[in-house]
N, C-alpha and C positions, 0 to 999 in steps of 0.2 A: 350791606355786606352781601358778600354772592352766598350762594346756599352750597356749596360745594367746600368753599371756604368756612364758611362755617360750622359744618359736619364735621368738618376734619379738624375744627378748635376741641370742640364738644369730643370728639371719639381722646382724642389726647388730655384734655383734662381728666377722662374719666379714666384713663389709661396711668396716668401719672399718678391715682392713688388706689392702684389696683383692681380697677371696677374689672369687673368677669362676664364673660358671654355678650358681650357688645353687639347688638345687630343694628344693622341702621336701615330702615325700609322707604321706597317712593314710594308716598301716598298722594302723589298730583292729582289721578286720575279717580280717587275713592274718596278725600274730602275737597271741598272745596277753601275750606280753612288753615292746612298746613300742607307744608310741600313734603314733609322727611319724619319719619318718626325714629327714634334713638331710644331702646331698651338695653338694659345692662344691670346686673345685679353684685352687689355688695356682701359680704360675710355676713354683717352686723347692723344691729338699726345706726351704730356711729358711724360705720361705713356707708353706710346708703345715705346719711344724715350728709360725709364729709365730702364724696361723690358730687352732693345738690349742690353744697353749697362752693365748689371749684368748679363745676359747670359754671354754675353762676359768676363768680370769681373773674374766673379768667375770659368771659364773652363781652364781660364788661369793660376791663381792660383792651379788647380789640374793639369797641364804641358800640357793642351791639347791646341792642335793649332787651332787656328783661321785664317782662309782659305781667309774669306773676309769678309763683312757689306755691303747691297745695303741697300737706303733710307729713310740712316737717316738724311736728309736732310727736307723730308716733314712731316715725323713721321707716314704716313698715314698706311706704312706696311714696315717695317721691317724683313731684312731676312740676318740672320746669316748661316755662310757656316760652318757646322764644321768638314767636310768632308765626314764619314760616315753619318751624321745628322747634318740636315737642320731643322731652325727653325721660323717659321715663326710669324712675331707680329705684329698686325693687331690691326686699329679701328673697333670697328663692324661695321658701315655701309660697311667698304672697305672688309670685313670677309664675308658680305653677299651680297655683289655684286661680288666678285670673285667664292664663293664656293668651297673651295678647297679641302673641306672634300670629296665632291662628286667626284672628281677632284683624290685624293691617298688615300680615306675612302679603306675600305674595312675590313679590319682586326685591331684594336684597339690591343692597346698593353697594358695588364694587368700588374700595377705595383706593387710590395709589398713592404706596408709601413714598414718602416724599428724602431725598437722598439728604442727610443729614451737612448740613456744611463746613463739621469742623473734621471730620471724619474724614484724612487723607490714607491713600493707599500709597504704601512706600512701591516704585517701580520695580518690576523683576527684572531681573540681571539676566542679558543678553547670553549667547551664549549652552553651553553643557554646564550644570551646576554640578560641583564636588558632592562627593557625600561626605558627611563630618565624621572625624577619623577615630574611631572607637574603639575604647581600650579594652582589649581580654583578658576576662578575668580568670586566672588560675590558678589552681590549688594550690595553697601553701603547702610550702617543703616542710616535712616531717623532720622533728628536731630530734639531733642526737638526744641519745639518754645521755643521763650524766653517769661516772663511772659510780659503781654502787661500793661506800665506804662498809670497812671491816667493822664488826663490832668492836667495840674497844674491851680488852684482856681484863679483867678485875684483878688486880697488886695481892697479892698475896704478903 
């Protein structure tokens, strides 16, 4: 599977169950072991637990192998192996007590969002468009009184 195609299964799965602060880094040139690294953090150890395991989910579904999974046992960070690309899932505190941006930052990998295919745009109307015809709204007319009745005379 190409590595570009890839990233962009991984950045969407991890997107589809709200993963937070995604960065996806080239590391070609710093390991000799993986191509891309993918950090992103989760609310909760079950969100970082559910993060791994829809990475993993859905790469396998597109025929891509899963290499291994460390720690999902505490949920605190999670790292999927996917051979050229490693991905890592993190609590934020555990995100920022390791640092790992600082750690294989360097070079950010620019994604292009890809044009959804069910998603049509209805065509604009040739043409000067009307504006739509708006009602004003005005005060209501002030009601007569009603004529003020006499007291009634007590019969003597």
């Amino acid at each position: 599977m190409d590595i570009r195609k890839k990233q962009r299964a991984v950045v969407d799965a991890l997107e589809d169950i709200k993963g937070r602060d995604i960065v996806v880094f080239n590391t070609e040139r710093l390991s000799p072991f993986f191509e891309r690294v993918v950090i992103a953090s989760g609310d909760s150890t079950r969100q970082v637990k559910a993060l791994a395991d829809n990475v993993q989910e859905q790469l396998r579904k597109l025929g891509a192998r899963v290499y291994g999974i460390e720690g999902g046992d505490t949920a605190e960070w999670v790292l999927v192996d996917l051979g050229d690309l490693i991905v890592h899932v993190m609590h934020p505190t555990t995100r920022l007590t390791y640092n790992l941006e600082e750690l294989w930052g360097g070079k950010d990998v620019k994604m292009k969002r890809e044009p959804e295919p069910t998603a049509r745009i209805a065509p604009k109307p040739r043409g000067k468009a009307k504006a739509p015809a708006v009602r004003k709204k005005t005060a209501p007319k002030p009601r007569k009184a009603a004529p003020k009745k006499k007291p009634a005379r007590p019969r003597a």
